[in-house]
C-alpha positions in Angstrom: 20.9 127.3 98.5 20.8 125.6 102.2 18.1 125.1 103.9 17.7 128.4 106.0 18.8 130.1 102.6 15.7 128.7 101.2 13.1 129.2 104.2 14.5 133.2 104.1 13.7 133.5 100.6 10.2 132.3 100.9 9.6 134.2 103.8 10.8 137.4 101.6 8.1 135.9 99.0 5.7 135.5 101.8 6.0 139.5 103.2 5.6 140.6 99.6 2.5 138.6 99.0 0.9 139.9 102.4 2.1 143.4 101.0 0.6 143.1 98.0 3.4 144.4 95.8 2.5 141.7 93.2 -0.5 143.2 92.7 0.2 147.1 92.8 4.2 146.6 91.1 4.2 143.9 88.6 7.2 144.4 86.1 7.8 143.2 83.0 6.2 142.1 80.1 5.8 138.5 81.9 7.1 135.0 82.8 8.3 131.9 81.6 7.6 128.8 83.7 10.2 125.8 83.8 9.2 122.8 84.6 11.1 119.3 84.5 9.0 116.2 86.3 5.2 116.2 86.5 4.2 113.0 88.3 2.0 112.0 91.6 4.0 112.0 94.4 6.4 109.4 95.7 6.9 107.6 98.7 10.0 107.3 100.5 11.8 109.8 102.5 15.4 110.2 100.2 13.9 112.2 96.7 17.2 114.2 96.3 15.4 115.3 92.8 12.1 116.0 94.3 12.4 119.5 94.0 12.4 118.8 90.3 8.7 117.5 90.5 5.3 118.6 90.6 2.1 117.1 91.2 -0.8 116.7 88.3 -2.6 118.5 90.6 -0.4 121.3 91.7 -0.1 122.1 87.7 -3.6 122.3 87.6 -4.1 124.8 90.5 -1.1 127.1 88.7 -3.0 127.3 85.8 -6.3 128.2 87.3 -4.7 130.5 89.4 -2.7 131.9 86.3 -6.0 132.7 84.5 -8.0 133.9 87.8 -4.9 136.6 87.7 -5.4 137.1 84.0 -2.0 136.0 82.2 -2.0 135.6 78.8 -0.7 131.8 78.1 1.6 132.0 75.4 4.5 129.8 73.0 7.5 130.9 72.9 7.3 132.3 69.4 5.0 135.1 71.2 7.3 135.1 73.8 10.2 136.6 71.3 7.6 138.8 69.9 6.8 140.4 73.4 9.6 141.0 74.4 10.6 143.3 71.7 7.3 145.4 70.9 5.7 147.7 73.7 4.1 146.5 77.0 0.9 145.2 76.4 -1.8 145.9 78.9 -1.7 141.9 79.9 1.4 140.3 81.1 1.9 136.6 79.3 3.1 133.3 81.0 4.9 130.5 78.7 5.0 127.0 80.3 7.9 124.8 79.7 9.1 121.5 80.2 12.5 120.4 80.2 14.0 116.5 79.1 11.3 115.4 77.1 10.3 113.0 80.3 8.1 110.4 79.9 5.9 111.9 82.8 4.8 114.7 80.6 2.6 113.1 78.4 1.6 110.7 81.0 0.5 112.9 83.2 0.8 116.4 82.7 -0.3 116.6 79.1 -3.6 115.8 80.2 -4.0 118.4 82.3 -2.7 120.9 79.5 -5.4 119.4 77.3 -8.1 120.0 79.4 -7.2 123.8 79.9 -6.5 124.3 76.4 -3.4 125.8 77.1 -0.1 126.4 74.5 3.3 125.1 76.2 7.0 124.1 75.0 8.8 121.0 75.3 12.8 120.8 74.8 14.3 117.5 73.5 17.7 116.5 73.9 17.7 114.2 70.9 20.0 111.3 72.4 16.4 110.2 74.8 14.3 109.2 72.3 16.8 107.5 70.2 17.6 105.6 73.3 21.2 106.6 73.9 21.1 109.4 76.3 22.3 108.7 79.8 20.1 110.1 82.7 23.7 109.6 84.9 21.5 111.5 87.7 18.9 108.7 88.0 21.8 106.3 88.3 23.2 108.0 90.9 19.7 108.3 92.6 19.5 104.8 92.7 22.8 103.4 93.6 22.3 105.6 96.6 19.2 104.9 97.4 20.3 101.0 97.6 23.8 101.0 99.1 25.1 102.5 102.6 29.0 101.8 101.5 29.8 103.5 98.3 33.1 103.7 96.3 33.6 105.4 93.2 36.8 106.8 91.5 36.7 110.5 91.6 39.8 111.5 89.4 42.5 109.0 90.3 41.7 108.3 93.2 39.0 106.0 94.8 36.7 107.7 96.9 34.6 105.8 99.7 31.4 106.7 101.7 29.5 105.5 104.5 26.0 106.7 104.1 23.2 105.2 106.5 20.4 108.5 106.6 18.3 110.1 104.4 20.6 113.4 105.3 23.6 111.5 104.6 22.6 110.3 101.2 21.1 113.3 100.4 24.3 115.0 100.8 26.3 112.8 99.1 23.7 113.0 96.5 24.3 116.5 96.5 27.9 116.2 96.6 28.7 113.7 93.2 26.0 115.7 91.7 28.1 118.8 92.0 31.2 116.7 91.1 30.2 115.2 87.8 28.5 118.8 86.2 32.4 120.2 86.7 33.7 117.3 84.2 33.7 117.4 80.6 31.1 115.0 78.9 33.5 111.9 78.7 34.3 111.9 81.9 30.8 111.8 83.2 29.3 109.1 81.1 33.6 107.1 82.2 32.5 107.9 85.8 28.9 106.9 86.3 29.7 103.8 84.4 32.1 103.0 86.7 29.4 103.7 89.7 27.1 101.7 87.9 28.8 99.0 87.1 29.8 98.4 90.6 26.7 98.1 91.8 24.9 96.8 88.7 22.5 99.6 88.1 21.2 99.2 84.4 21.6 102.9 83.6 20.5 102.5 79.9 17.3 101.0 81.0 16.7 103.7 83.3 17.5 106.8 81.0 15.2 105.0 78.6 12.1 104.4 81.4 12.4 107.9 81.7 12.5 109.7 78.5 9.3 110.1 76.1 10.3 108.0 72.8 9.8 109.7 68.7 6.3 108.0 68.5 5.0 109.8 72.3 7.0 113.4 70.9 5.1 112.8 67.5 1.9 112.8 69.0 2.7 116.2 71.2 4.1 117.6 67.9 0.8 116.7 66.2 -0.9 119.2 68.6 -0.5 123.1 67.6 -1.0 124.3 71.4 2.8 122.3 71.4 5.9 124.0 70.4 9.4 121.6 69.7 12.4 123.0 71.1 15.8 121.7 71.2 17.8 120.9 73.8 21.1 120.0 72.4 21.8 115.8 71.7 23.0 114.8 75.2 22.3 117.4 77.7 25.6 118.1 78.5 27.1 121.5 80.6 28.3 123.2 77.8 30.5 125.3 79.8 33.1 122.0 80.3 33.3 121.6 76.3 35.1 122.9 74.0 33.7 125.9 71.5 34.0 123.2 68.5 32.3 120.2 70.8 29.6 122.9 72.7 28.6 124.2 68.5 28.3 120.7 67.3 25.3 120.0 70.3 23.5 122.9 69.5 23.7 122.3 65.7 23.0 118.4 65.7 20.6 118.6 68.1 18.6 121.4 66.0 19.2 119.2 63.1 17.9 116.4 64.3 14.7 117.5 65.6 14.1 118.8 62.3 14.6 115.7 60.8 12.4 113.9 63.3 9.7 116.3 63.2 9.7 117.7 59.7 9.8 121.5 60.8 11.8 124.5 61.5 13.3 124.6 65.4 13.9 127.8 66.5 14.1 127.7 70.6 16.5 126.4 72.3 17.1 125.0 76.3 20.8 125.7 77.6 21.4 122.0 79.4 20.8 122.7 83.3 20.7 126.4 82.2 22.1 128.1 85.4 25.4 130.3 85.3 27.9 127.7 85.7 26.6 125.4 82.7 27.2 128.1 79.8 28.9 131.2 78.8 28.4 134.4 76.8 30.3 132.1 73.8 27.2 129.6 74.1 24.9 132.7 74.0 26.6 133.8 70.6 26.8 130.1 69.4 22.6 129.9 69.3 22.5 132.8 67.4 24.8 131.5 64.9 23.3 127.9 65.0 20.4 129.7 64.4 18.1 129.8 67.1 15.7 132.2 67.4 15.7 132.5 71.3 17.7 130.5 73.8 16.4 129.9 77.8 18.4 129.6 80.8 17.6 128.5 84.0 18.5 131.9 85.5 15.7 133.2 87.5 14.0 136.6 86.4 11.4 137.8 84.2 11.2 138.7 80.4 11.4 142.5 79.4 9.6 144.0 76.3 11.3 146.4 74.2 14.1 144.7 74.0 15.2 144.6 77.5 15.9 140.9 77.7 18.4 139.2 74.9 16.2 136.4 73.5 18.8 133.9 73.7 19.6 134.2 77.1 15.9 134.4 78.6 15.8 133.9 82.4 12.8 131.7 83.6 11.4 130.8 86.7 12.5 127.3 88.0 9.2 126.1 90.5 11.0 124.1 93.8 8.2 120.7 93.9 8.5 120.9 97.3 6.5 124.8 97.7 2.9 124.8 97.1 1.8 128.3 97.4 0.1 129.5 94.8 0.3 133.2 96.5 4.7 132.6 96.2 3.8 132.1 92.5 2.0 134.9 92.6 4.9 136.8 93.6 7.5 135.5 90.9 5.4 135.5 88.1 4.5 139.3 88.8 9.0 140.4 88.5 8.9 142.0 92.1 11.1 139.5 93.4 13.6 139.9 91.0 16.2 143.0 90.0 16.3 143.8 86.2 18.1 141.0 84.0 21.3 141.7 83.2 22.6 141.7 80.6 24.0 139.4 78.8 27.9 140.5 79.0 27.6 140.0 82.7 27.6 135.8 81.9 30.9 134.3 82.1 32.9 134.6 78.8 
């Protein structure tokens, strides 16, 4: 979405705020939350993930907020149970976290503590075993550090002069695009080679970043905490084959349980937007057996059956917005048509 894309849409937000339709039209038996980051905020002007972040204390204000407007905070075991009985009179909200990132239990799991409310983490198993590779971090950083970049892209090497923040943020944008087209291989082949070149120490980064077994045991230990699963590598599903895409979603359900001695029944769709999986991935949690499955595809949840349970839309909150009165309005379904369903994903 560009820039006057995005200032449009919260302007739209804005109008239906001010109108009050979130007040007088909320639809939908209510809202699931996706969150990734939750840190204080960093300095420097290039953050080309920064809309990926929230603040300790934005959280904070979204929850009291949430409860001033009188949302039920729910796990996403109620969440499946919603949103195939009748309305109830309340509409819930299900906070989740994506990446199992260290940040969460540094500094939004306090937070969560202290308002006593129930949330769900997915875990792509290869982070806390120490072999996942966070290639967007990598890329992030040899950015940030270098004005003349070359990289291979296919079979042919690629060169960029980048000397402002909108410069690297568009190549940032650009190779980001790029290496979620490529099948798995040819992203961890490709940011190796970017790496490598200018000795970034991706391993060390991706592990920095990622909550190991003993921080995930402690979460697990907590019953306001539900496990999820978000495959074993995080990979676009939709650039793997059926065999390779059923494997992730199988091993990483297995492993969880193995880790955490329990029953995993929700699952994350890596990046979760349309282009990273297809109706065949949708089938695949069912069979892997999942009991629901969330996207990042923005909407709310229906009750009665409306919404198919693994493909739940959820609402993605941009870091860089900090109006509680635009949460108002997404959390409440105005600004969003009926989900589809799910034939209308890719096959």
């Amino acid at each position: 979405m560009s820039s006057d894309d995005r200032w449009l849409e919260r302007l739209r937000l804005e109008l239906a705020w001010f109108t009050g339709q979130a007040a007088l039209r909320s639809r939908g038996a209510g809202a699931i939350l996706r969150f990734t980051h939750v840190r204080p905020r960093r300095r420097g002007a290039f953050q080309p993930l920064r809309e990926h972040e929230i603040t300790p204390q934005f959280l904070d204000r979204a929850i009291r907020a949430l409860k001033r407007w009188r949302y039920d905070f729910v796990g996403m075991d109620e969440v499946c149970r919603r949103a195939v009985t009748l309305p109830e009179k309340r509409r819930f909200v299900a906070l989740t976290f994506d990446g199992a990132n260290k940040d969460l239990i540094s500094f939004a799991y306090p937070v969560l503590v202290r308002h006593a409310v129930p949330f769900t983490i997915y875990v792509p198993t290869a982070f806390p075993d120490a072999v996942g590779e966070a290639w967007w971090l990598g890329l992030e950083q040899v950015i940030a550090r270098e004005s003349r970049i070359s990289l291979m892209m296919g079979e042919k090497e690629q060169r960029f002069v980048v000397t402002g923040t909108a410069e690297k943020q568009a190549l940032f944008s650009h190779l980001e695009s790029w290496l979620r087209t490529l099948p798995p291989a040819d992203v961890s082949a490709a940011t190796a080679d970017l790496c490598t070149r200018y000795r970034v120490d991706l391993a060390a980064l991706s592990r920095a970043a990622s909550m190991d077994w003993e921080d995930l045991a402690r979460l697990a230990a907590d019953p306001l905490v539900t496990v999820g699963s978000a495959t074993v590598n995080y990979p676009v599903l939709a650039n793997m084959k059926d065999t390779a895409a059923l494997r992730e979603l199988t091993m990483g359900k297995a492993v969880a349980e193995a880790a955490f001695h329990r029953e995993i029944s929700h699952l994350a769709f890596p990046f979760g937007d349309r282009a990273s999986f297809r109706r065949s991935h949708v089938l695949m949690a069912e069979e892997a057996g999942f009991a629901s499955a969330v996207s990042a595809i923005p909407g709310i949840v229906d009750a009665e059956g409306r919404t198919n349970l693994r493909a739940l839309p959820r609402i993605s909150w941009d870091g860089r917005v900090r109006s509680l009165r635009m949460l108002r309005v997404l959390v409440s379904g105005v600004a969003f048509a009926p989900v589809k369903p799910t034939g209308s994903l890719t096959s």
